[in-house]
MARDREN-94577 format. One record per residue: residue in one letter; x, y, z of N, C-alpha, C, O, CB in turn. Coordinates in steps of 0.2 Angstrom, whole numbers, plus 5000, padded with zeros to 4 digits. Each point is the difference from the previous one (the first is absolute). Glycine has a CB too. Layout:
BEGIN
AXYZXYZXYZXYZXYZ ...
END
This chain:
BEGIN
X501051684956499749964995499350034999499650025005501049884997 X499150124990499550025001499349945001499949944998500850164997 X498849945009499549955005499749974994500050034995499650035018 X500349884989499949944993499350014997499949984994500849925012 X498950124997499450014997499850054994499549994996500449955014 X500550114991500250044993500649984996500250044995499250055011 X500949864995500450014995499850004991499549974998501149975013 X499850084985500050004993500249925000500349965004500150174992 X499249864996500549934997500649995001500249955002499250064991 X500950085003500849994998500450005007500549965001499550104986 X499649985019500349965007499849955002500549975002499650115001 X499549884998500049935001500549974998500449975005498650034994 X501249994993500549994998500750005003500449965002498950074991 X500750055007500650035002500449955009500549995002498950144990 X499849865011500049965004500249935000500149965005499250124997 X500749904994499849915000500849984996500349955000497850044997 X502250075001500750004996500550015005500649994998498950074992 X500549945019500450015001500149935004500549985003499550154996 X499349835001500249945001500049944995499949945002499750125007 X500449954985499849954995500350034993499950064999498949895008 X501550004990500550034994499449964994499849955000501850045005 X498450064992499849994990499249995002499750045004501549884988 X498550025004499250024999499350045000499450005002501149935000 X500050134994499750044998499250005000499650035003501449994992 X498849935002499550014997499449985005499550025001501149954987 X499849975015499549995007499950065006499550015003501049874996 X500050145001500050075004499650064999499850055004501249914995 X499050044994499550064998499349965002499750035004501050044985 X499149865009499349985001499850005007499450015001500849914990 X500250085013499749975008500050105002499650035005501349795000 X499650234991500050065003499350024998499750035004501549994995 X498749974994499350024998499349985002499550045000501249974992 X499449925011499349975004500050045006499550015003500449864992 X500950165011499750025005500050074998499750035004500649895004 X499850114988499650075000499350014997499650055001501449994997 X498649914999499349985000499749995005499650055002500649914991 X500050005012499650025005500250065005499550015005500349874992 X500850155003499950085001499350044997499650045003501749944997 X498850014993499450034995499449995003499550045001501149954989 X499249935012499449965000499750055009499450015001501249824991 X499850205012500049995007499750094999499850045004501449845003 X498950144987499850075000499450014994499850054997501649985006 X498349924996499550014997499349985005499949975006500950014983 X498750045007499450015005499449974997499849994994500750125010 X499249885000499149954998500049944994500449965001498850185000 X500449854994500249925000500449984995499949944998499250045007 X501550084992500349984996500849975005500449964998498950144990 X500749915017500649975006499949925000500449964999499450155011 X499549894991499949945000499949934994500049945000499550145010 X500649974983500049964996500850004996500149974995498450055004 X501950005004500850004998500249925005500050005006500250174992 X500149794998500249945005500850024995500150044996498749825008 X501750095002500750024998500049924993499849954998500850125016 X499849974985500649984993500349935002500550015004499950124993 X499549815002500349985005500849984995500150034995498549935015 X501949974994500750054995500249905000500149975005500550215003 X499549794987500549934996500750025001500250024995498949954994 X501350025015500750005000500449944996500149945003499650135008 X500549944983500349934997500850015000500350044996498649944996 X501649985012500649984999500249955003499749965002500450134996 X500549905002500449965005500350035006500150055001500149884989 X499950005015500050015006500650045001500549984997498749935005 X500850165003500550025003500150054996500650025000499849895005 X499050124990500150054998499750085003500250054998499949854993 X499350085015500150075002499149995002499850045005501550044986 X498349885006499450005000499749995007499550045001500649914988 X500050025016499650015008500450055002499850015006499849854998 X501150184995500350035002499450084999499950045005501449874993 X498650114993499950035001499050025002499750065000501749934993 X498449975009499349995005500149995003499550005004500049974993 X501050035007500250035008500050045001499650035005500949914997 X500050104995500250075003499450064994500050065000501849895004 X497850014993499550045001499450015003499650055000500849954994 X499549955010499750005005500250045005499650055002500249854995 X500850095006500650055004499850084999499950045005501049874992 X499150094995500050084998499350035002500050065003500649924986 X498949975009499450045000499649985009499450005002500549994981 X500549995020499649975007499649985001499550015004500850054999 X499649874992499449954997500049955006500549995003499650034983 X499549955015500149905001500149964995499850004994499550015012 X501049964997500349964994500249945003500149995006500450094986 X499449885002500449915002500049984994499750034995500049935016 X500849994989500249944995499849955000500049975005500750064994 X499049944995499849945002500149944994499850034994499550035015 X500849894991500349944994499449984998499649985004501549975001 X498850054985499249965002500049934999499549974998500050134998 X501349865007499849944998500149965008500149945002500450064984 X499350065019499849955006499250015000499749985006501550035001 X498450014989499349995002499749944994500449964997499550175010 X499749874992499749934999499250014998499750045003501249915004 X498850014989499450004997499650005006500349975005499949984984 X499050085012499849965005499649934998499849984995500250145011 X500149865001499949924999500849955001500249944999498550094991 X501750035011500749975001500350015005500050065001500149944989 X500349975014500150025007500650074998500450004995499249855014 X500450194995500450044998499850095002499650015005500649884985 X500150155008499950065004499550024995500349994994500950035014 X498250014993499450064996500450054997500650025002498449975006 X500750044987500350064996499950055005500650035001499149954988 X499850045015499750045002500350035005500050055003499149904994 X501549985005500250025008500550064997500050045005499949835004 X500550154986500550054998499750075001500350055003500149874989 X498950075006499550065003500150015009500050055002499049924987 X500949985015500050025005500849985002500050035006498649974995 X502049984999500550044999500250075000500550025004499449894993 X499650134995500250045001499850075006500250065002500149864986 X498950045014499650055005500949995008500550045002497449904993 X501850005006500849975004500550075001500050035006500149854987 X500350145001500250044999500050055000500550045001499749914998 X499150085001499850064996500150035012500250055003498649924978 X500949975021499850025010500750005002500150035005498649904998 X501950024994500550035004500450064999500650015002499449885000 X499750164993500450044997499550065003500250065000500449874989 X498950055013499650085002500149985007499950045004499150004985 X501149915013499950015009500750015001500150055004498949865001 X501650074990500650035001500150115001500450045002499949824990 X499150145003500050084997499750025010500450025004498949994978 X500049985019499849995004500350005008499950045004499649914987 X501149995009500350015007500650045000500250025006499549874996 X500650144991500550054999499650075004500250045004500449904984 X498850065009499650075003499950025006500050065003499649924990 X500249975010499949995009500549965004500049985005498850014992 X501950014997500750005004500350045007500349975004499950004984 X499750105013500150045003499650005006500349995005500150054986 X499049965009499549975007500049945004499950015006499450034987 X500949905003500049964999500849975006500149955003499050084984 X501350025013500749995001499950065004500649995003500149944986 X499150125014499750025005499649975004500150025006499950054987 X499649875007499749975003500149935002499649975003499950114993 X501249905002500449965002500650015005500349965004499350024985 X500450105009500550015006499850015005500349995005500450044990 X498549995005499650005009500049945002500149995006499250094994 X500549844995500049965004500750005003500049985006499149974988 X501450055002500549975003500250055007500149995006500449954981 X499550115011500050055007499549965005500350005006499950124989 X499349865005499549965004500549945004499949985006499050044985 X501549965004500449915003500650055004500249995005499649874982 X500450185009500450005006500150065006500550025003500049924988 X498850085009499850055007499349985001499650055002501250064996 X498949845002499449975001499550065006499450015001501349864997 X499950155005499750075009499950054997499650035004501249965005 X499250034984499950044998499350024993499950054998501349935008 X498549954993499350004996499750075002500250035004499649834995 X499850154997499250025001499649985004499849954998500350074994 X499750015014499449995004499349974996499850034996500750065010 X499249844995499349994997500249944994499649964999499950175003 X501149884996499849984993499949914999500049955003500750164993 X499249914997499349945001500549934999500550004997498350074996 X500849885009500249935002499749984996499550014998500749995011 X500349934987499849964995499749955000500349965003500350074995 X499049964999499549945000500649945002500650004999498250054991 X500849895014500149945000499849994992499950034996499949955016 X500549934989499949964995499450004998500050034995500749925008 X498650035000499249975001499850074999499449995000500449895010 X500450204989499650025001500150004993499549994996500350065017 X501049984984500250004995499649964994499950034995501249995011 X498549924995499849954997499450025000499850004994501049935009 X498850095002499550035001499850064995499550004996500949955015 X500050104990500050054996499949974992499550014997501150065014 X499849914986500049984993499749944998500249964996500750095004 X498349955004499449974999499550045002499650004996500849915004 X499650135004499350045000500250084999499850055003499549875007 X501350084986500150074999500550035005500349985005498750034991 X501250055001500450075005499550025006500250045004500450014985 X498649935011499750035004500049975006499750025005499750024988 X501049905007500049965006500550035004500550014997499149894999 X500450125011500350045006500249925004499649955001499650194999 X501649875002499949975005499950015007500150065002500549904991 X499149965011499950055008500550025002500549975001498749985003 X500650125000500450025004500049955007499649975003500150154991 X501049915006500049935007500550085006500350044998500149774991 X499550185018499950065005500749985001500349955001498450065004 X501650064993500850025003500150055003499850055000500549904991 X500350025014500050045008500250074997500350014995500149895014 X499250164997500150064995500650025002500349995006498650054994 X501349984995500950045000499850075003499550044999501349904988 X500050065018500350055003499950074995500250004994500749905011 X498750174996500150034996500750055000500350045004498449944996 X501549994992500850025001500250095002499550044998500849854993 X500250145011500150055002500250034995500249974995500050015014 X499850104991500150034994500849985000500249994994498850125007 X501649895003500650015001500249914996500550004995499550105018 X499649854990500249954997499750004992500349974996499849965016 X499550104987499750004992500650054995500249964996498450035009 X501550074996500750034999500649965000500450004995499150085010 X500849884999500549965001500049944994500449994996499550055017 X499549924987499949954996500150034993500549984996498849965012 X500350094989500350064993500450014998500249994994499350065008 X500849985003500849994999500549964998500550014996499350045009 X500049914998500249925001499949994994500550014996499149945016 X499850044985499649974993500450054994500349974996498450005010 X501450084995500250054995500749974999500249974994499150145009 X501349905005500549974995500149944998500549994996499950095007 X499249875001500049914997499850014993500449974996499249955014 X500050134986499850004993500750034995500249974994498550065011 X501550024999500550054996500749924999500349994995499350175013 X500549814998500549924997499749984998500450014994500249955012 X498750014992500049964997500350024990500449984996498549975016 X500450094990500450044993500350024995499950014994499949995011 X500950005000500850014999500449935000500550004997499650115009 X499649834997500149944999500549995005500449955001499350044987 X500350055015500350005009499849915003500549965000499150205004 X499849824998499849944999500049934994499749955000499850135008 X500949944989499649954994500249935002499749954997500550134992 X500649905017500449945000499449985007499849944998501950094998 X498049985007499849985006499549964997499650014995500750085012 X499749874998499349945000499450025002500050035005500649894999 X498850074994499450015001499649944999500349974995499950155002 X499149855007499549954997499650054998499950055003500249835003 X499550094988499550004996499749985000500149955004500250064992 X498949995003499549964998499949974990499650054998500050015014 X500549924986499650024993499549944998500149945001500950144995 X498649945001499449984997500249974995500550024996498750045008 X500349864997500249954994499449984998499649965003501550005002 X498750074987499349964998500049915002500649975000499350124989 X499549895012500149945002499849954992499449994999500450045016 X500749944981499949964995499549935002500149965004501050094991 X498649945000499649945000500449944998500450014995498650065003 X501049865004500449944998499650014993499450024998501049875016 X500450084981499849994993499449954998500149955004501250084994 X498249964998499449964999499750015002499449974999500949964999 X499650145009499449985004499250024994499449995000501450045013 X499750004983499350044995500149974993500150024995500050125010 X499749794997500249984993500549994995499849974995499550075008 X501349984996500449994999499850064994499849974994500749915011 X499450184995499650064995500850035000500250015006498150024998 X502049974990500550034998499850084997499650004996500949875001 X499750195006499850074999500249994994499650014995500450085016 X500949904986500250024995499549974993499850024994501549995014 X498549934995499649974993499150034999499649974997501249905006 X499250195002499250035000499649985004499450004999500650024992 X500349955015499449965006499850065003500150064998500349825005 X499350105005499850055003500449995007499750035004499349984989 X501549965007500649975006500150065004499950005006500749914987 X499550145002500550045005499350075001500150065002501749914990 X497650015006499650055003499649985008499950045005499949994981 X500249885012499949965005500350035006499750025004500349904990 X500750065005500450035007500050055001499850015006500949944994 X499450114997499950065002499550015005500150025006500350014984 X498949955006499550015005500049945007499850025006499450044983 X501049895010500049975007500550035004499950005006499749914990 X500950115001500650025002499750045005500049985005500850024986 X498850075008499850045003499649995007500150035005499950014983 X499649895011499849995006500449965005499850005006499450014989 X501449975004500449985006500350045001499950054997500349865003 X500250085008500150055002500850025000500349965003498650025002 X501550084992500650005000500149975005499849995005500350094990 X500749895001500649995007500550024999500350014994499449905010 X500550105002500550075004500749965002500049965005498950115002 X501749934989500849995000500350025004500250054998499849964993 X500249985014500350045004500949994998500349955002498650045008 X501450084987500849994997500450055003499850065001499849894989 X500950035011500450045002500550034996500349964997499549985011 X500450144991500150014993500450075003499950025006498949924985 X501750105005500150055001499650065001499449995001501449964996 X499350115002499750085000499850014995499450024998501250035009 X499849934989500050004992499749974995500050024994500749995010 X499149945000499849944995499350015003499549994996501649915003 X498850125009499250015004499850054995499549984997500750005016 X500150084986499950044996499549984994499450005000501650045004 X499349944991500149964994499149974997499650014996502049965009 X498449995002499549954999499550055004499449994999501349885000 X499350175005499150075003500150034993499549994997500550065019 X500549984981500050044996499449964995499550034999501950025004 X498749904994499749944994499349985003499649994996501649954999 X498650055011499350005003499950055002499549985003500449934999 X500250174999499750044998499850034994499550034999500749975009 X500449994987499750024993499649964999499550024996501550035000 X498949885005499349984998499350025003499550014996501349905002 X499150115008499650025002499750064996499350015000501249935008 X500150124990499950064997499549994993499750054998501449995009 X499049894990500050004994499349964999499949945003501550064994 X498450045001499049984998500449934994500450014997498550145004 X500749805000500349924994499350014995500049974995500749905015 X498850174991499349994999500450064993500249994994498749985020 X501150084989500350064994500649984996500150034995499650065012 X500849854995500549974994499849964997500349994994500550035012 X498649944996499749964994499750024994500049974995499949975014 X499850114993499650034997500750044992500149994994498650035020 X501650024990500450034998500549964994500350034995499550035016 X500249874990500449964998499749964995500349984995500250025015 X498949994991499749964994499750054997499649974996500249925008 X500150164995500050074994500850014996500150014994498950065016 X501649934996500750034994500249944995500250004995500550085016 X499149854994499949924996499750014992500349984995499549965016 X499450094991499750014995500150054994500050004994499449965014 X500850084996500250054994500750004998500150024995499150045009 X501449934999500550014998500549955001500650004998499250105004 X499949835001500549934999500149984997499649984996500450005009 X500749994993500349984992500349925001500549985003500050174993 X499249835003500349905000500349984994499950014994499049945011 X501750024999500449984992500249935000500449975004500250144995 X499149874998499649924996500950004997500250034995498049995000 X502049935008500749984996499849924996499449984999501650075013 X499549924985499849934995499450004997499849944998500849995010 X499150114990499550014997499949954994499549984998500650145006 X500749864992500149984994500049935003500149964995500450154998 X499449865012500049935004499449984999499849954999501050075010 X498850024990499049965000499950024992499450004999500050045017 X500949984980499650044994500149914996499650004996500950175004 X499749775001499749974997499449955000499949965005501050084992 X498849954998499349984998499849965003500449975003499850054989 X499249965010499549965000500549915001500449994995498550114996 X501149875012500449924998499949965006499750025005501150024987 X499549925007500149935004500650005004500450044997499049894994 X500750055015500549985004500250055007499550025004501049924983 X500250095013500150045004499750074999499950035005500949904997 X499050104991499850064998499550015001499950065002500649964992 X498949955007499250015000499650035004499549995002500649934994 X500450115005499450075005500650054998500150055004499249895011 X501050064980500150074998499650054997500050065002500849884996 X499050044998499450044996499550035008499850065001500249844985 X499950045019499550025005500250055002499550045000500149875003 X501150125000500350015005499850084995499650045002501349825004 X499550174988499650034996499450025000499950055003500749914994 X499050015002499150004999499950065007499750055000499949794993 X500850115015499750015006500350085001499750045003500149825001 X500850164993500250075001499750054996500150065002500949905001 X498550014992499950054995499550075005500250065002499849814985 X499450095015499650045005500550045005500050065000499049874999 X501250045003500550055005500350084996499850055002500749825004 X499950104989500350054995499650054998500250064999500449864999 X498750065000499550034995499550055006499650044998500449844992 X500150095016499750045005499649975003499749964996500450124999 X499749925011499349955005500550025007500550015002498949864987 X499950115014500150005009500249945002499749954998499450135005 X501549925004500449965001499850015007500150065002500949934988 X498649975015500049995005500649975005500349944999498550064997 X501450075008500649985005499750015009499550025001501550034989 X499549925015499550015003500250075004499650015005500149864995 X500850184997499750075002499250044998499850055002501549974997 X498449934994499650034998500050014990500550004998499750055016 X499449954982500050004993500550054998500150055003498849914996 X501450014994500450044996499949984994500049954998500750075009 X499350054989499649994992500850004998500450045002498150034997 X501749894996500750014997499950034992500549984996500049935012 X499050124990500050064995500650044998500350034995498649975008 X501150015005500750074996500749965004500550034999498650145003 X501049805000500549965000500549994994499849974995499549995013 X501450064991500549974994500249985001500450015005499650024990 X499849915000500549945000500650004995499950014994499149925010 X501650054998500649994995500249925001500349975005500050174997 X499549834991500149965001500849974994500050024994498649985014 X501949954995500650004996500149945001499849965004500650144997 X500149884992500249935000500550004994500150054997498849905008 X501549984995500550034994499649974995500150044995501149965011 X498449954992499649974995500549974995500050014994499050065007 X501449895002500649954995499849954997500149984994500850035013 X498649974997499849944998499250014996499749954997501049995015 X498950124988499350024998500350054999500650035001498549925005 X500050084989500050084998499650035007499949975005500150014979 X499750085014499750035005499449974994499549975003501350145005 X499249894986499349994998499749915002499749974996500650144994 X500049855016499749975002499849995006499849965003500550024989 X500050095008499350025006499249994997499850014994501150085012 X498549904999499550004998499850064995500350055000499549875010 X499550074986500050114997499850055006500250065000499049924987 X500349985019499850045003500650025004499950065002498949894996 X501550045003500750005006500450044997500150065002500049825004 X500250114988500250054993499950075001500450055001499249874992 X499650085007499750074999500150055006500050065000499149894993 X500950015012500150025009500750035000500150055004499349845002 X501250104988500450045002500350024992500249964995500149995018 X499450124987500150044993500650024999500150024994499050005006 X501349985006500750044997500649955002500149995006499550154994 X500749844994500649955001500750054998500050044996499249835001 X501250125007500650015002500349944999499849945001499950145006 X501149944989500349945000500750035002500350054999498949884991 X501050015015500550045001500749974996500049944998499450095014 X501450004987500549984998500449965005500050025006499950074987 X500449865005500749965001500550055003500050064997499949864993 X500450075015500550075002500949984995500349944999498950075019 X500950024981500850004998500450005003499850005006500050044987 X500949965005500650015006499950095001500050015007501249884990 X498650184999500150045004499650015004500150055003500449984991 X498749935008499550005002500449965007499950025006499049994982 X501449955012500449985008500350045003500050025006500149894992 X500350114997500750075003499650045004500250015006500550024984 X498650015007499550065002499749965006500150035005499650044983 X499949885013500149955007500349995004499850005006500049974989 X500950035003500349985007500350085002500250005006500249854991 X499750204999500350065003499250065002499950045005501649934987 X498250035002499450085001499550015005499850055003500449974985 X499449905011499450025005500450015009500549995002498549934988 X500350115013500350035005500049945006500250015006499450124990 X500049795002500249955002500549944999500049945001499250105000 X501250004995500449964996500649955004500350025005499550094987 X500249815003500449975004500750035003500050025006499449904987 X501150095002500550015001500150055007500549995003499549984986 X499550075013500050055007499749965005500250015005499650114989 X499749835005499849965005500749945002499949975005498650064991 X501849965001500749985002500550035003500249975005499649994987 X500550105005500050045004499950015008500450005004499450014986 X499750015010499650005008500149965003500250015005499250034993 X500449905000500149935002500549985005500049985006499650014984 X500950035004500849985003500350055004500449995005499849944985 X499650145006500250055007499949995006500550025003499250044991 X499849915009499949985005500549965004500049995006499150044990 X501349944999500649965005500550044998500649975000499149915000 X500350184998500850034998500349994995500650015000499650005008 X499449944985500350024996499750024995499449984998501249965006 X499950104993499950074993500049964993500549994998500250115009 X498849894990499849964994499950064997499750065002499849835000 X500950094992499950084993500049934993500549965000500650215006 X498349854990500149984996500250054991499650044997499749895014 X501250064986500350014996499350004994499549974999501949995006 X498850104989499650004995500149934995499549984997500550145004 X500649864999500349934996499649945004499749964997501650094999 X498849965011499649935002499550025001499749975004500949985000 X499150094994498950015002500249974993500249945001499050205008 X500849884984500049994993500249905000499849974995500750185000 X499849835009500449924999499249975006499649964997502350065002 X498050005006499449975002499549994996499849954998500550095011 X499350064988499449974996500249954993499649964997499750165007 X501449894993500049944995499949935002499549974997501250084998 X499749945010499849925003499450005001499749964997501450025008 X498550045000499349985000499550004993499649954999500750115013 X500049994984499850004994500049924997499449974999501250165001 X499949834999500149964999499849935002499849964996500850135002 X499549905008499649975004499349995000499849955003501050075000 X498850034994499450014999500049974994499749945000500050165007 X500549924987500049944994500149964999499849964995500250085002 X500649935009500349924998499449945006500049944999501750124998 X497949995009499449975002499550035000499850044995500849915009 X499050055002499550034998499950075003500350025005499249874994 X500050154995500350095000499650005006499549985000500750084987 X500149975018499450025007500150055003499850015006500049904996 X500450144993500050075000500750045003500650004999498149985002 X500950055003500550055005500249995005500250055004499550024992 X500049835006499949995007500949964998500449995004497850005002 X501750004988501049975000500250025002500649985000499649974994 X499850135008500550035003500150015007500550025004499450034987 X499749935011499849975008500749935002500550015004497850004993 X501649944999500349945000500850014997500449965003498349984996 X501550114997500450014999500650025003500649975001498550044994 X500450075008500450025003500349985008500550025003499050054989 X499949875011499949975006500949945000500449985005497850024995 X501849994993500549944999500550054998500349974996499149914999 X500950175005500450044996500450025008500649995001498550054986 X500549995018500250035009499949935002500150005006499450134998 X500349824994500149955007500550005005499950015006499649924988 X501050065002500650035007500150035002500050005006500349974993 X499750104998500050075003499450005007500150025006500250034982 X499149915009499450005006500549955006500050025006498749994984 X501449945008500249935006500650055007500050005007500149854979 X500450195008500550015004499950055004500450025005500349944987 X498750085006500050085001500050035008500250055002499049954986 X500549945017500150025007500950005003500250025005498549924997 X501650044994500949975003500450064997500450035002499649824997 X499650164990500750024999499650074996499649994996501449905004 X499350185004499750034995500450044996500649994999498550025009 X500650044989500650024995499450054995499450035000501849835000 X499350144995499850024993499849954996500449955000500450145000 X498849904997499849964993500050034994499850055001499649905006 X500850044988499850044992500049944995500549974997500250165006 X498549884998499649954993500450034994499950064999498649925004 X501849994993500450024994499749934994499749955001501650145007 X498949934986499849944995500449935002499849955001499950144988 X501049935012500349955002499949975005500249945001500350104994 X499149995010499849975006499749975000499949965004500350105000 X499349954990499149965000500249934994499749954999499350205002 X501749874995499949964997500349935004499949944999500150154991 X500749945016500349955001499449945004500149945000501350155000 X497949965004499849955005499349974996499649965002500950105010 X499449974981499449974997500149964992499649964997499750155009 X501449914990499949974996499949934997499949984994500350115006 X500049855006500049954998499249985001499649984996501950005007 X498350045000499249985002499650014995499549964998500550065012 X500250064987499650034995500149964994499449994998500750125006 X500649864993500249984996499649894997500049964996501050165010 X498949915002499649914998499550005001499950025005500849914997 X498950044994499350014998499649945005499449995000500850064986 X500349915017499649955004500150065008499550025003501049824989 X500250165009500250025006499250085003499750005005502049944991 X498450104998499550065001499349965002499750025005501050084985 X499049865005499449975003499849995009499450025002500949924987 X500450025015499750005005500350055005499850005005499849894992 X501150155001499950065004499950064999499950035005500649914997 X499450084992499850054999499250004996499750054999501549975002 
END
């Protein structure tokens, strides 16, 4: 695939087509805002800084493709990203979750995606230096001469108050035997080929204990009952107290494999400066994280009395966010200027023009997307390269049985779902989810006892769906 950050529009597209059928139009929009900020990343002095993104109004009904296709461009372009509903937050002055926290959500993400980059890099060292320890547990006769001893608890504690400069005391250990050249040769050996099994996974079934370090958590309330997700300072609290107690040490008993596993993950942390992923992380946040604001069309109405009345607030409070301003997290500030936002909703019940003007103006390019048809399900359930019908398939392959679905019964599925979507409520392309779940139930229930051949044919779909399809009470609650 070509590397995402040069891609063309019409590849983005080309891209976003092998997972997601039709909405053209949305497709070119979200292709064209990320080649802007390709453009934006190649300009220079302060015209860089005065280019903000586009940001993007996604209007349809549900299960038409909208958080699908903000996903996998996120995916495309190796952004941070998250989703978020804007009818779980709330005016302030109302108990409920802050706008702000979506911003740091998306910092959240932006640090497990670069310490993931991060521990892939220093995977190889890392898993090099896992296998000495483990060579250590299981030829202990064989260490290094000298090597250094690990702080106690008190000193550990010690140290993460007056610094790294604090030395612990040396305390007087009986002098060792100076080993012979012959036993030093011998032990090498020793060491070389305990490495060469571990390796090969010669050891992996054998028992080994461990130590592993366990941060030590503070009892809930001690800090106030300061919720991080609602913007307290809870989880900065612990961290830094955290720091001053003193680890504690697990002693588990585990295979070669598993010993492996877990030195391998506490040396890659070691390897991995956290100072340089924060930093790293609330810059790709800032510049290239995309938040997708679902139910948008849930807060758009007005000003009023009763259950709505912090709609409008709830609005007002995203507007700055959207329009740009610094979002204190506790890796550190994030300006969300160049941040795009996509936000979507079906608006059955509202227009977009009640959204506020100022919130309006925040997103200049609206996208509306289409109603899918029955050939928009056919192309669903057989072309993309996630496609149901193959994830059935697989599924059931795995008990030995061979599902083939016929062109007549792929065409009899998307009708009936078709249908069922107008005789209740339309909810996209996820009815083909529910559909096809009621369509294999048996095939699924029997599939460990009896395997065989299966062949979805029309008559097959009609004999196990059309009485359900047929009644407009019965499709309600099973389909």
């Amino acid at each position: 695939m070509t590397e995402a950050p040069s891609l063309t529009p019409r590849q983005i597209v080309a891209e976003l087509d092998r997972y997601i059928v039709g909405q053209a139009n949305a497709k070119r929009a979200v292709a064209i805002a990320m080649r802007n900020r390709f453009r934006r990343e190649r300009l220079g002095g302060e015209m860089r800084g005065e280019i903000i993104p586009k940001n993007i109004l996604m209007i349809g009904p549900t299960g038409v493709g909208k958080t699908e296709i903000a996903r996998r461009l996120a995916t495309l372009a190796g952004a941070p990203f998250v989703k978020v509903e804007a009818t779980k937050y709330t005016e302030v002055g109302y108990v409920g979750r802050d706008v702000e926290s979506m911003v740091r959500d998306l910092v959240e993400a932006a640090i497990r995606m670069v310490q993931d980059e991060r521990r892939a890099d220093v995977a190889e060292a890392a898993d090099a230096a896992a296998v000495e320890r483990v060579v250590d547990l299981l030829h202990p006769e064989t260490r290094t001469a000298g090597a250094a001893q690990p702080m106690n608890a008190f000193a550990q504690t010690l140290g993460s108050i007056f610094g790294a400069g604090y030395q612990q005391p040396h305390t007087a250990q009986p002098a060792a035997a100076t080993a012979s050249p012959a036993a030093t040769d011998e032990s090498r050996t020793v060491r070389e080929s305990a490495r060469a099994d571990v390796v090969r996974g010669f050891y992996d079934v054998r028992l080994v204990d461990v130590e592993v370090e366990e941060t030590p958590q503070l009892p809930p309330g001690m800090l106030g009952g300061m919720d991080p997700s609602m913007g307290g300072g809870g989880a900065d609290m612990g961290e830094m107290l955290g720091g001053l107690l003193p680890k504690k040490k697990t002693r588990k008993r585990v295979t070669v494999a598993e010993a492996r596993r877990i030195f391998a993950q506490e040396e890659a942390q070691k390897l991995v400066d956290m100072d340089a992923v924060k930093r790293e992380a609330i810059r790709r946040a800032g510049e290239n994280g995309i938040i997708f604001i679902d139910e948008i069309d849930k807060v758009a109405g007005r000003e009023g009395r009763g259950p709505d009345v912090s709609r409008e607030g709830v609005q007002r409070d995203i507007l700055p966010i959207v329009e740009g301003s610094t979002v204190a997290t506790k890796h550190g500030p994030i300006k969300t200027d160049h941040v795009l936002f996509i936000a979507a909703g079906a608006f059955h019940m509202s227009k977009p023009s009640d959204l506020i003007p100022e919130l309006q103006g925040r997103f200049p390019i609206r996208v509306e997307l289409d109603s899918l048809s029955v050939d928009d399900f056919k192309t669903i359930l057989t072309q993309p390269r996630n496609a149901l019908t193959e994830q059935y398939k697989a599924l059931l392959g795995v008990e030995g049985v061979e599902l083939t679905f016929s062109e007549d019964g792929i065409h009899q599925l998307a009708t009936y779902a078709m249908q069922v979507n107008e005789q209740t409520e339309n909810i996209g392309a996820r009815r083909l989810h529910t559909v096809l779940e009621r369509l294999l139930e048996d095939v699924s229930f029997a599939a460990p006892e009896d395997h065989g051949a299966v062949v979805v044919d029309a008559a097959y779909v009609k004999d196990r769906l059309s009485r359900i399809v047929e009644s407009a009470n019965l499709s309600t609650y099973i389909l």
